[in-house]
C-alpha positions as CSV (number, residue, x, y, z in Angstrom):
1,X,119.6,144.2,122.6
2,X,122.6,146.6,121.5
3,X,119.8,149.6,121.2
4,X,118.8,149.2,124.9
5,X,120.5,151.9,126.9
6,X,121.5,150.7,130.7
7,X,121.3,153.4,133.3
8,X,123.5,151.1,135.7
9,X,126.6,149.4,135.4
10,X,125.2,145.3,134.3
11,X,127.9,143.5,136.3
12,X,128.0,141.9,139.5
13,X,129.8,143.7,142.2
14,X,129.9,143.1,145.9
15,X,131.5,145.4,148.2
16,X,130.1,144.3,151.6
17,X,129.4,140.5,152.8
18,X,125.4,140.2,152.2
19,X,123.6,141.5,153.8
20,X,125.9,144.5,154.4
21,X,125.8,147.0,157.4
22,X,122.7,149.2,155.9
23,X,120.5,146.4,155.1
24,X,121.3,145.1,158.9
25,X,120.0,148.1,159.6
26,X,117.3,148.5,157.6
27,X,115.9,145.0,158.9
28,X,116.2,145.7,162.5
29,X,113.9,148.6,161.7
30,X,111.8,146.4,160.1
31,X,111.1,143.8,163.0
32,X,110.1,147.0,165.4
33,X,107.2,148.1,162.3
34,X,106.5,145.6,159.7
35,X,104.4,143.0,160.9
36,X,106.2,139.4,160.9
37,X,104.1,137.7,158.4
38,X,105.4,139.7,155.7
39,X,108.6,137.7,154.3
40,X,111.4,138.8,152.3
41,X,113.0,136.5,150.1
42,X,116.4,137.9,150.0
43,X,117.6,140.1,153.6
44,X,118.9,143.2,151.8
45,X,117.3,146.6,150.3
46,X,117.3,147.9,147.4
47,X,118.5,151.5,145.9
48,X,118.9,151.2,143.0
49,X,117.6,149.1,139.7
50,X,118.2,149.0,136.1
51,X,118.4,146.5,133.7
52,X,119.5,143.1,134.8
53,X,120.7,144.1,138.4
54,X,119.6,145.4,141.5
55,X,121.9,147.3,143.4
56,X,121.5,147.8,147.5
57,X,121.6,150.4,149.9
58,X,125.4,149.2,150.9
59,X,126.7,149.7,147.1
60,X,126.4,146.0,146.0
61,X,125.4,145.4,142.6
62,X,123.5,141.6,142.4
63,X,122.7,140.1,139.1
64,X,118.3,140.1,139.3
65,X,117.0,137.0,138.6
66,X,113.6,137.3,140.3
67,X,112.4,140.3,138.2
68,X,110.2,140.9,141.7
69,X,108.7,137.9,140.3
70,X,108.0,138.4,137.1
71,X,106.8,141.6,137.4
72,X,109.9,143.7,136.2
73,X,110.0,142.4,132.7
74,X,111.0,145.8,131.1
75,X,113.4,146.4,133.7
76,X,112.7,147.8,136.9
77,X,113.4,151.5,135.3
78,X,112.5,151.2,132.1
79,X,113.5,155.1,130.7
80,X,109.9,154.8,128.9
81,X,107.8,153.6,131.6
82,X,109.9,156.6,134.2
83,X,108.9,159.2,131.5
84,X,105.4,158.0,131.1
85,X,104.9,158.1,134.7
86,X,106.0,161.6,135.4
87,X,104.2,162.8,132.6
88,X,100.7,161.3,133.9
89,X,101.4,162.6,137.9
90,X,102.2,166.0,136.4
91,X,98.2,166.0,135.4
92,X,96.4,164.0,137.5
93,X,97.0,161.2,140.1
94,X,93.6,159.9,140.4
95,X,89.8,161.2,139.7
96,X,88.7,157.5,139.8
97,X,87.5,155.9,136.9
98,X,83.9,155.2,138.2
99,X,83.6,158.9,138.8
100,X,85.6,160.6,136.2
101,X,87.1,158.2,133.2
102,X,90.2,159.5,131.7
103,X,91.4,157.9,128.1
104,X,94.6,156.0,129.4
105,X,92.2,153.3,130.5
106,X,90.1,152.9,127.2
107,X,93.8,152.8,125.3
108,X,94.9,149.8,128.1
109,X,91.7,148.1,127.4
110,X,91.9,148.5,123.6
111,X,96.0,147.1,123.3
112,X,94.6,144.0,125.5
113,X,91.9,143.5,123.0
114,X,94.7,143.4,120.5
115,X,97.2,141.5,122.2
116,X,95.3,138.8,124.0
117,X,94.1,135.4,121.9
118,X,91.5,135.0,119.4
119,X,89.9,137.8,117.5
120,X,86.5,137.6,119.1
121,X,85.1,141.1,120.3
122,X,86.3,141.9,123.7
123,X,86.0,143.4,126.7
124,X,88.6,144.8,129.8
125,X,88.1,145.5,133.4
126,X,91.2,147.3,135.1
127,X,91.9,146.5,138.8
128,X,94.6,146.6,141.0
129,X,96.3,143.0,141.7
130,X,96.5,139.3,139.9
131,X,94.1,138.2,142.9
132,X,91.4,140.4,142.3
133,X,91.6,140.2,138.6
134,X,91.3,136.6,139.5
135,X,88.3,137.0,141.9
136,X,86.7,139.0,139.5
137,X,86.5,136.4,136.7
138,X,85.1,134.4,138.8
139,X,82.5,136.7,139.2
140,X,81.8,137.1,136.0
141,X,82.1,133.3,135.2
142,X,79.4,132.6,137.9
143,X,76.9,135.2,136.6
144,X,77.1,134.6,133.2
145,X,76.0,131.4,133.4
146,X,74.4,130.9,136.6
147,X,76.4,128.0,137.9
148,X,78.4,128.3,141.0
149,X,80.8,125.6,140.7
150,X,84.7,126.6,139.9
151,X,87.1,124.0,139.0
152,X,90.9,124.3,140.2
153,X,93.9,122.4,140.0
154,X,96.3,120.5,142.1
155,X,100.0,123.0,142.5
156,X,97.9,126.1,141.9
157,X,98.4,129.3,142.9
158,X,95.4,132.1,142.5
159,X,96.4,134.7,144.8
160,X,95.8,135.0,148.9
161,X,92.3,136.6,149.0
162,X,89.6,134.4,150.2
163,X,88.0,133.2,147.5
164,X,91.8,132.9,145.9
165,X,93.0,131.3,148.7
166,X,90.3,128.6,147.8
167,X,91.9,128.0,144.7
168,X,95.0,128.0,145.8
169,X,96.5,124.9,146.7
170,X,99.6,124.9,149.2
171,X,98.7,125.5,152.2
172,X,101.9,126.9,154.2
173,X,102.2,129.6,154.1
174,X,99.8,130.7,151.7
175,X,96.3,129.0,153.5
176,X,97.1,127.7,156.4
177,X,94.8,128.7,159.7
178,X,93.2,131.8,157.4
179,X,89.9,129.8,156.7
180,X,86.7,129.3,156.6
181,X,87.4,129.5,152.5
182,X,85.2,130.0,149.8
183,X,82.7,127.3,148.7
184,X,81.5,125.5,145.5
185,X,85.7,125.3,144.8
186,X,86.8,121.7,143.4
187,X,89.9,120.9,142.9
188,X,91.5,118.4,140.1
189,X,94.3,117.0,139.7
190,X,97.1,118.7,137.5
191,X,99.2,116.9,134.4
192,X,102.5,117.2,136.0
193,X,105.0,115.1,133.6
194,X,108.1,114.9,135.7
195,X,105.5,113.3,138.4
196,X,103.0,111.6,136.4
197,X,102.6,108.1,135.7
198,X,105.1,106.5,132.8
199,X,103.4,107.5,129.3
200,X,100.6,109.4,130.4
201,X,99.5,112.1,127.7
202,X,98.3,115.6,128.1
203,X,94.9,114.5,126.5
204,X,95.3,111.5,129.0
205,X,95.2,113.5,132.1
206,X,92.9,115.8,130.9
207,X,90.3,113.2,130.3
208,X,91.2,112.0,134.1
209,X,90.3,115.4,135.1
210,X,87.4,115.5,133.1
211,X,85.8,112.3,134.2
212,X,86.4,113.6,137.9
213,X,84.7,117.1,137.0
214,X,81.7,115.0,135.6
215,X,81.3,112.6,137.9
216,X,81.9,114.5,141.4
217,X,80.5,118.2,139.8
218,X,78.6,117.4,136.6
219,X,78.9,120.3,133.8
220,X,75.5,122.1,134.4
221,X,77.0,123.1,137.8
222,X,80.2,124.2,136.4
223,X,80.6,127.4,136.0
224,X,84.2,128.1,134.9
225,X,87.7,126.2,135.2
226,X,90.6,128.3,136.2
227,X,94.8,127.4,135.4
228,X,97.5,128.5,135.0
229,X,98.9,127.7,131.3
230,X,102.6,127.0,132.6
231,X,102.3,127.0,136.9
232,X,103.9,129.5,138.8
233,X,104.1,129.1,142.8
234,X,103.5,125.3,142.1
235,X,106.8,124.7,140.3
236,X,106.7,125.9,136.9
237,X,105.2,123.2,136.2
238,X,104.5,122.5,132.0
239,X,101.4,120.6,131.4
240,X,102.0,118.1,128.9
241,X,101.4,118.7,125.3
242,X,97.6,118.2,124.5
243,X,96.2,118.7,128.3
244,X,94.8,122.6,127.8
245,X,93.2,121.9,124.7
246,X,91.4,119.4,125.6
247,X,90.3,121.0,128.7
248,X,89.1,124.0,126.3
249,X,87.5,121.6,124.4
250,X,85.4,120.1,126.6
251,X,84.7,123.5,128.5
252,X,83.2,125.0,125.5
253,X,81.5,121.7,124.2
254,X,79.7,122.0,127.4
255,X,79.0,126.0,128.7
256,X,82.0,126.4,130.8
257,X,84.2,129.3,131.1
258,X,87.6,128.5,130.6
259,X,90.1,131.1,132.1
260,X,93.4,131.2,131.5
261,X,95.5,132.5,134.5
262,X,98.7,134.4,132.7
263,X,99.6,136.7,135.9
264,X,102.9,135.1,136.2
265,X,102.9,133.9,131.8
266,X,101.8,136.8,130.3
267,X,103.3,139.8,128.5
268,X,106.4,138.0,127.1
269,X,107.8,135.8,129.8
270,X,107.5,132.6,127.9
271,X,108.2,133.7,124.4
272,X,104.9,134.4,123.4
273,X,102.8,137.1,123.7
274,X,100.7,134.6,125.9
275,X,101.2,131.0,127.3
276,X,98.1,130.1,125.9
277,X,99.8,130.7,122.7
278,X,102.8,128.1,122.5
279,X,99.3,125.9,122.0
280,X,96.7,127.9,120.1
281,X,94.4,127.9,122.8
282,X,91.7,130.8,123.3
283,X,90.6,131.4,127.0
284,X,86.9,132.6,127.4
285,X,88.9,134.9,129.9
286,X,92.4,135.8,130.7
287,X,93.3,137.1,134.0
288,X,97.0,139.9,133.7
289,X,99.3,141.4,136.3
290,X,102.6,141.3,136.9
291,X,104.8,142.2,134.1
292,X,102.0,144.4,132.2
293,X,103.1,148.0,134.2
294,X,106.5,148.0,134.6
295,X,105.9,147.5,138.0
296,X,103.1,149.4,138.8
297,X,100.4,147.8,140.0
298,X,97.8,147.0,137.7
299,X,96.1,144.3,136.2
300,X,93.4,142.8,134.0
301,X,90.6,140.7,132.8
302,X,90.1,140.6,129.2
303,X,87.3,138.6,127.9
304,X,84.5,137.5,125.6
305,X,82.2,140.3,124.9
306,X,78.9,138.6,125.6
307,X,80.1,137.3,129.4
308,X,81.8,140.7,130.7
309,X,78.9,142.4,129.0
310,X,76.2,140.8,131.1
311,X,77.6,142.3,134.6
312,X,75.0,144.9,135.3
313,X,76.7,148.9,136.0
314,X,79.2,148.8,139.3
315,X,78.8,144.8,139.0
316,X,82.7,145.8,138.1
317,X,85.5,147.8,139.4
318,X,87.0,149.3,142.5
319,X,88.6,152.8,144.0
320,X,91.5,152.5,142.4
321,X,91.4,150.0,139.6
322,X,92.8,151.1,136.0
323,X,94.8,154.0,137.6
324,X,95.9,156.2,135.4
325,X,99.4,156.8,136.2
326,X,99.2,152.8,136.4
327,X,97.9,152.8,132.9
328,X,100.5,155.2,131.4
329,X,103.1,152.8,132.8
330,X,101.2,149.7,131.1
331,X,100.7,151.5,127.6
332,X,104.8,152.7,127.9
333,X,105.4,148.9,128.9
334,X,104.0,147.2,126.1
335,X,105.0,150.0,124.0
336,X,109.0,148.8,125.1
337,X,108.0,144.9,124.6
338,X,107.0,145.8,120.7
339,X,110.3,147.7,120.4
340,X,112.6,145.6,121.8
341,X,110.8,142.2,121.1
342,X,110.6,141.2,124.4
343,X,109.2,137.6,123.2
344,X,111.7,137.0,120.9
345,X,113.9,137.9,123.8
346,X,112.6,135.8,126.3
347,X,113.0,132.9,123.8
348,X,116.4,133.6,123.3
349,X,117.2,133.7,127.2
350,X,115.3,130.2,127.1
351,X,118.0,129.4,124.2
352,X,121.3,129.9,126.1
353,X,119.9,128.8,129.6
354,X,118.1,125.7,129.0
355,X,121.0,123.8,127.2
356,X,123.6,124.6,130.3
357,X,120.9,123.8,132.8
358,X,120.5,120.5,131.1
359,X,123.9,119.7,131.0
360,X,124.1,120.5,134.8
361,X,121.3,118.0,135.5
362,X,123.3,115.3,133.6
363,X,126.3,115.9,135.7
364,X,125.1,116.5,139.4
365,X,122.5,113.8,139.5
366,X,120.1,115.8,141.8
367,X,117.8,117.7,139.3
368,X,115.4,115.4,138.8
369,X,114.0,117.7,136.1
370,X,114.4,120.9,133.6
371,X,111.7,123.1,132.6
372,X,110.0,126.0,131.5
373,X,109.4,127.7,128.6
374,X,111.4,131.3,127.3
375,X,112.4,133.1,130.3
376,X,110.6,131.1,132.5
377,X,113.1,128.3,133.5
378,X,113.0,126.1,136.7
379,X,115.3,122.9,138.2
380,X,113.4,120.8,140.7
381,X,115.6,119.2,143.4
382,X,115.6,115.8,144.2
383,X,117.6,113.4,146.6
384,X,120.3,111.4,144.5
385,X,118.7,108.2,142.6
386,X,114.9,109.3,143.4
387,X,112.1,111.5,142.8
388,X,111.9,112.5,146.7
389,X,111.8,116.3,147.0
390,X,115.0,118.2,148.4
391,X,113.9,121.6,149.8
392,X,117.1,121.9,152.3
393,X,119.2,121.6,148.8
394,X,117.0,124.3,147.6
395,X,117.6,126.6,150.2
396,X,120.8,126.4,150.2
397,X,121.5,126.7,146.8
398,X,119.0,130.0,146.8
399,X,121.2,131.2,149.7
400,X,124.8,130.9,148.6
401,X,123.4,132.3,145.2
402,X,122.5,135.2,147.3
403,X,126.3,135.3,148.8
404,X,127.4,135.6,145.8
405,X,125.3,138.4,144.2
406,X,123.1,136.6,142.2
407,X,119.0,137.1,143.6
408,X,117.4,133.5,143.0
409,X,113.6,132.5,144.2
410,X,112.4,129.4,145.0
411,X,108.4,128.1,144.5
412,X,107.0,124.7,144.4
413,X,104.8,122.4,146.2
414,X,107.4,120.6,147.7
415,X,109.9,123.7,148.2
416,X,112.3,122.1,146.0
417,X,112.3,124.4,142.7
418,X,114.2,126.5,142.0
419,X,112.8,129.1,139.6
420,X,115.1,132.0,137.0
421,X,112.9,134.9,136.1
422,X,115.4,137.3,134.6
423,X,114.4,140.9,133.7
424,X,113.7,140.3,129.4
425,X,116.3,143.3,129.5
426,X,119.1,141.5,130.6
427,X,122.2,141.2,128.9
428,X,124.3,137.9,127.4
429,X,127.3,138.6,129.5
430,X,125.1,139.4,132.8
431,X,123.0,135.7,132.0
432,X,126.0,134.1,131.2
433,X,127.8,135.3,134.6
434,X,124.4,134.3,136.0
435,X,124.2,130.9,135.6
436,X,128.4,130.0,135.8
437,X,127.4,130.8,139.5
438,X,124.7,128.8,139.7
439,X,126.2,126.0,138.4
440,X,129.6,126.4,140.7
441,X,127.0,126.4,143.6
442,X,125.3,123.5,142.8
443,X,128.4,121.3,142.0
444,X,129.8,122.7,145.4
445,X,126.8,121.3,147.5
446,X,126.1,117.8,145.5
C-alpha cells in the first residue's frame, strides 16, 4: 500500500455538526426537484473523494466505508481511471457500439475472458447496470435451452427492474406496490447458517432446495438458477461450505444454467478475483457491475461460448452498453487491481477487521453473528439473549457512525446488518480509526 499516492488528506476531520450548513442546503433543494422515492443513505454531499474518505461540500472529511456500495473499489479517483477517462472523452464520447464498434470494448470483453472462472471459451456482452446484466442472463439462459423456469433464492437481491424485481426478494422498499412481476420465477430457500437449523450442511440445504426445485418445477422446465455467491442487500449472508457446489452440480448434471451473481462480489471485494472462487466453482454465467469501472457505469455478462453464441444478431445490447469512456475506466480499473493487488488487499482488510469485530460480538452480547469474507464484512443485530432481529439498534448505530464521520450502510432482510465496504485503497491507520469508532458506538448503545 506504501506506492499508492492519496490525492486527499486520509484522516477523519469534522468541522461542522453533520449534516453542515451546505448540505442543509443542498437537501432542501433536493425535496423541491428530486422526486421522494429516491433515498440517500447518509444526508450530506459530496465534493470531494480520494482514497478512503469522502470529503463534503461543508469541508468534512468522513472515513468511506460504503465505497457507494461496492462500487468504488479503486477509490473513487483512482489517478488511472481519471487519466483514462479524459483521454477517451478527448476522442470520442459515444458512436454506439451497435453502430460503430470501437476496440476498448473487445479489450473489456477479452480481460473478462481472462479474469472470470474456468478456462472454457467465452463470450462478453457490455451493458449499463448490475440489473440489466442480470435480465440479460436470463435471457440468454431461457433461449438457450428453451425452458422458461428461473430459480431464485430466499434474501436475494437482483436489481429493481421487473423481471429483477421478481427475483428479488424483500419487498420494502425494493417490490412493494410495483407489480404485476415477472412470471415462471421460483423462489428457494437460501442456506443461511446463523439462521439455519443446528448442524445443517451446505450440501444439506442444497439438497433441500433441490428436492423443492424438482418436486414443485421439475429440471426440464428449469431453465437457469441465479445467486449471489456471498449475498448482498440480504445480509451478506455466507452460504455454508458445500451449498454452491452442489447446486452447480446438480445444475449441470441436469441442463441448467447456473449463474453466478458477483455485482456486489466481484473484482476483488472478497479476496478473490471472484466469490465463486474461495470454492472452485465455474458459473455457466457470471453477471459484473459495481466495482469493475471505477465508478462508471458499466457492467457485464461473461459466459460459456456455446449459450451467448446462440442469441441471434441484436438479440443483445443496448444504446449505450459497453461505452467507451466506460470501458477505458474498466480496462484502467483492473489494470490498478493487478498493480496494487487489490485481492490480497481486500484479504488483508478482512485480516485486521474480522478479529476486532469478533471480539466486539463477545463483549456486547447483541451481534448475534460475524461475517463476510475479505472486505466484505457484516454484524447482524440481535436483541440480547436471542436471535430476534434489532433494526432500531441498527439505525442507530449507522447514525451516530455518521456523527462521527465514519459513512456506514445497512442491508438485510430484517434491517438489522450492518455491512463495511471499505474502498480496497484504504489505509491501516484510516481502518483502524474506522472501526475504534464503531466499536465506541456500539458499546455506547448496548
Amino acid at each position: 500500500m506504501n506506492d499508492i499516492q492519496y490525492r486527499l488528506p486520509q484522516k477523519r476531520a469534522l468541522v461542522t455538526e453533520l449534516p453542515g450548513p451546505k448540505s442543509a442546503a443542498l437537501t432542501a433543494r433536493r425535496r423541491a426537484t428530486v422526486a421522494a422515492g429516491v433515498g440517500s443513505s447518509v444526508p450530506v454531499y459530496a465534493a470531494d473523494a480520494d482514497g478512503g474518505v469522502v470529503v463534503d461540500v461543508d469541508g468534512n472529511s468522513l472515513i468511506d466505508l460504503g465505497s457507494g456500495i461496492a462500487v468504488t473499489s479503486v477509490g473513487a479517483s483512482d489517478p488511472a481511471v481519471a487519466e483514462a477517462v479524459r483521454e477517451q472523452v478527448g476522442h470520442f464520447t459515444h458512436t454506439c457500439f451497435m453502430v460503430t464498434p470501437y476496440e476498448g470494448y473487445v479489450r473489456v470483453a477479452e480481460e473478462l475472458a481472462a479474469l472470470t472462472p474456468g478456462d472454457h471459451e467465452k463470450r462478453t456482452v457490455l451493458f449499463n447496470s448490475g440489473a440489466e446484466a442480470v435480465e440479460n442472463a436470463i435471457k440468454v439462459a431461457r433461449l438457450a435451452t428453451g425452458r422458461d423456469a428461473v430459480v431464485a433464492f430466499d434474501h436475494a437481491y437482483h436489481g429493481r427492474t421487473n423481471l429483477t424485481m421478481a427475483l428479488t426478494a424483500k419487498s420494502m422498499p425494493y417490490k412493494a406496490h410495483f407489480g404485476p412481476f415477472a412470471p415462471e420465477v421460483y423462489r428457494l430457500p437460501m442456506s443461511y447458517p446463523y439462521r439455519d437449523q443446528d448442524g445443517l450442511t451446505g450440501e444439506q440445504a442444497a439438497q433441500r432446495a433441490i428436492s423443492q426445485m424438482e418436486k414443485q418445477i421439475g429440471a426440464d422446465s428449469l431453465a437457469a438458477i441465479i445467486i449471489e455467491p456471498i449475498q448482498g442487500e440480504g445480509g451478506f449472508i455466507v452460504p455454508a461450505e458445500g451449498f454452491l457446489p452442489t447446486l452447480v452440480n446438480w445444475a449441470r448434471a441436469n441442463g441448467v444454467v447456473f449463474i453466478a451473481d458477483e455485482v456486489q462480489t466481484g473484482f476483488s471485494r472478497t479476496g478473490a478475483w471472484f466469490a465463486c472462487e474461495h470454492e472452485e466453482i465455474v458459473p455457466d454465467i457470471i453477471t459484473m457491475a459495481k466495482g469493475m469501472a471505477g465508478g462508471m457505469p458499466l457492467s457485464a455478462i461473461t459466459g460459456r461460448a456455446e449459450l451467448l453464441d446462440k442469441v441471434h444478431p441484436g438479440g443483445l445490447g443496448g444504446t449505450y452498453g459497453g461505452n467507451p469512456v466506460a470501458c477505458a475506466a474498466a480496462l484502467a480499473a483492473i489494470d490498478s487491481m493487478r498493480k496494487f493487488d487489490l485481492p490480497a488487499r481486500a484479504q488483508h482488510i478482512g485480516d485486521l477487521a474480522l478479529p476486532r469485530l469478533q471480539a466486539l460480538a463477545a463483549e456486547v452480547g447483541v451481534i448475534g453473528e460475524v461475517r463476510g469474507r475479505g472486505a466484505m464484512l457484516a454484524m447482524e443485530f440481535v436483541k440480547p439473549g436471542t436471535t430476534e432481529p434489532d433494526a432500531e439498534l441498527t439505525k442507530a448505530i449507522a447514525a451516530r457512525a455518521l456523527e462521527q464521520g465514519v459513512i456506514l450502510l445497512t442491508c438485510g432482510t430484517y434491517g438489522n446488518v450492518i455491512r463495511l465496504l471499505p474502498p480496497l485503497v484504504i489505509g491501516d491507520d484510516l481502518l483502524d480509526d474506522a472501526l475504534t469508532v464503531i466499536e465506541q458506538i456500539v458499546r455506547s448503545l448496548v
